[in-house]
Phi, psi and omega in degrees: 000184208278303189291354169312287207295319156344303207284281156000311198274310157292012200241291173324319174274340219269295180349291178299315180299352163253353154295263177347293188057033196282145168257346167317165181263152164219170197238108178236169187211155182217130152280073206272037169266241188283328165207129157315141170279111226203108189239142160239147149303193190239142199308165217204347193269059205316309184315297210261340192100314152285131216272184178306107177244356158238043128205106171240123171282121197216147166255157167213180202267162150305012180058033167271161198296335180265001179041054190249312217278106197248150180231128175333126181233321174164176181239143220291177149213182190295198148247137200278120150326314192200151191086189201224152155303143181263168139334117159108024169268093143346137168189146169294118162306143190263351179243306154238017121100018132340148107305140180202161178233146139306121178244353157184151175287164167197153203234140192244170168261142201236117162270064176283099158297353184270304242259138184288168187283326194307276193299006179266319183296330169301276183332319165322300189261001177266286172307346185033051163327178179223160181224152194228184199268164171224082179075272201213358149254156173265154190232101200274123182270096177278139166283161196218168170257148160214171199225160127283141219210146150242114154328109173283133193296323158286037186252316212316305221276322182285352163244009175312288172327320173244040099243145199263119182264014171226059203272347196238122155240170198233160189267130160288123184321047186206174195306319223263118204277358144334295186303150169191116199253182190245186177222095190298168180060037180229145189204147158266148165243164163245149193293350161270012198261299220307143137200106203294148182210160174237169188218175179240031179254143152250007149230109156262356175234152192235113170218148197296333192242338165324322155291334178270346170241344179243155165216160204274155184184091184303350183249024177231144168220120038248137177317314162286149183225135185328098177258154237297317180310304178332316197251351157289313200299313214275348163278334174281354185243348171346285180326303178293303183263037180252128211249120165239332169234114158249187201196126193239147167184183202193132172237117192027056203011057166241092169347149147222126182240103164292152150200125195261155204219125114328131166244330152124188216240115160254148172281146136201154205023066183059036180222164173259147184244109185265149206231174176205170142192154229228119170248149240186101163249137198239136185232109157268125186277355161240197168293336175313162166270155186192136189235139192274136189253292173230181197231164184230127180205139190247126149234137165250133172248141158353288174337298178160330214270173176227169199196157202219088201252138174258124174195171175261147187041217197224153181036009197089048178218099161271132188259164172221108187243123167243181182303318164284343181247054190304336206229156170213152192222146159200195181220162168220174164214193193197155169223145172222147174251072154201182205283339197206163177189188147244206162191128162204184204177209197195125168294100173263119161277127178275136136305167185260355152283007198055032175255142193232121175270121166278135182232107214296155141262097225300156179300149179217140168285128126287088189241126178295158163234189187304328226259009185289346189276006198252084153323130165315133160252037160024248190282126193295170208266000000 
């Protein structure tokens, strides 16, 4: 599908150009029909051989059904090694091949269950980490960058199917303790999903709060810049859309990365209801096909109680991620009526031999914060 060979194709230049460091130009077309297209010039480089990867130019089509037609979209820039992305950075997603801009960082502590002890004792001391428990291993929390992102909205129909683009919600601000709306085109990324391009367009992403949240300014790079809505909507919705953990873990090289969100406290029947969701990206990291059949889920509550959810697939789905499809992302949600719980659990996948594997999902903490008397106000005034 598309965003693979997308992914597969950028990733392949991304590589050579930090192996390299060649300035040459290279000429690329990305095809936003059924799949991308990745055409290269002939290497422009007589020492090395190799063409240009930081300013690689790349396109895309109008989604018109024949996919013939490509339109200028932008030119690649490097990649940050070390430091954050600013507010107003253009980027390609490396995994499903969205267009998107930034709109602030945010920095989470990252639990990775993969990291060996030698590198975990690094994070440790690079990082002064905090650590939670797994049975009988401890798990060294390294801090990470992650972005809040606006999604370009003619991207939406080509990842829907492997990413939910109406993923990050808030509980509505009314009696019905229940209710809850989303805000489309809105996402967390890691700082590694980047890979930044710059455009000469002044609206290159086309989303209903881009202009309302950005504004053009030719003499900053990345040209855009946070305007006053931006930076109200992100102090007042702070409690909500503030990314403090993920969690990582990889089973028979099938990833799995949680990150749990508060959403905040409702009353209903003389009782307090506390609500969270949870965004759940599944990577398969090797070659096999593998299809998600049922999810599993152990929750514990404050309270006392433990509760046992069983079902097929995830959201109304079994996704199959194989090497052209590698990844699937979605969100959910959970209520406890007490202040904290936990969650963890177990994924089952079917082989294409019908043979079936469980791929743990790591624990994750439920935690309320201070903010409960402040109700989200979501789309800014």
């Amino acid at each position: 599908m598309a965003a693979c060979a997308l992914r597969r194709g950028l990733l392949s230049i991304v590589s050579k150009y930090n192996q390299h460091k060649c300035t040459h130009r290279i000429l690329s077309a990305i095809d936003f029909s059924s799949r991308f297209d990745v055409r290269r010039v002939q290497p422009l480089c007589s020492s090395c051989g190799l063409s240009s990867f930081q300013q690689t130019r790349f396109m895309s089509s109008r989604n018109r059904p024949e996919g013939k037609i490509l339109e200028p979209v932008g030119v690649f820039e490097a990649l940050k090694q070390h430091g954050k992305y600013e507010t107003g950075q253009l980027f390609l997603h490396s995994v499903f091949g969205y267009r998107g801009i930034v709109l602030f960082p945010w920095h989470a502590r990252l639990y990775d269950r993969d990291v060996s002890p030698a590198a975990a004792a690094t994070a440790a001391a690079d990082s002064k980490p905090d650590s939670v428990g797994h049975g009988s291993k401890e798990v060294k929390g390294k801090m990470h960058t992650y972005y809040q992102v606006l999604i370009d909205t003619r991207d939406c129909p080509h990842i829907s199917q492997r990413s939910q683009t109406e993923a990050v919600t808030f509980l509505a601000n009314h009696d019905d303790s229940r209710a809850l709306y989303a805000i489309p085109g809105l996402d967390y990324v890691s700082h590694e999903d980047i890979l930044p391009y710059n455009s000469t367009e002044q609206v290159p992403i086309q989303h209903e709060l881009f202009e309302r949240f950005l504004m053009f300014d030719p003499s900053r790079n990345p040209p855009f810049t946070a305007r006053d809505t931006l930076r109200a909507w992100q102090e007042k919705n702070h409690p909500w859309l503030e990314l403090s953990d993920v969690h990582r873990e990889t089973t028979e090289n099938i990833r799995v990365t949680v990150i749990p969100f508060y959403m905040g406290m409702r009353e209903a029947q003389n009782s307090h209801v506390y609500w969270w969701r949870y965004c759940i990206r599944l990577e398969n990291l090797g070659n096999e096909v593998v299809q998600l059949r049922e999810r599993h889920w152990r929750i514990f509550s404050l309270s006392g109680t433990l509760e046992t959810v069983r079902g097929r697939g995830v959201v109304g789905k079994e996704p199959v991620l194989s090497s052209e499809q590698p990844a699937f992302q979605y969100s959910s949600h959970v209520s406890l009526q007490a202040p904290s719980g936990h969650m963890w659990g177990t994924f089952c996948f079917e082989r294409t031999d019908g043979s079936h594997f469980d791929v743990r999902i790591p624990p994750f903490s439920l935690e309320s914060n201070k903010y409960d008397k402040a109700p989200p106000t979501g789309y800014p005034l």
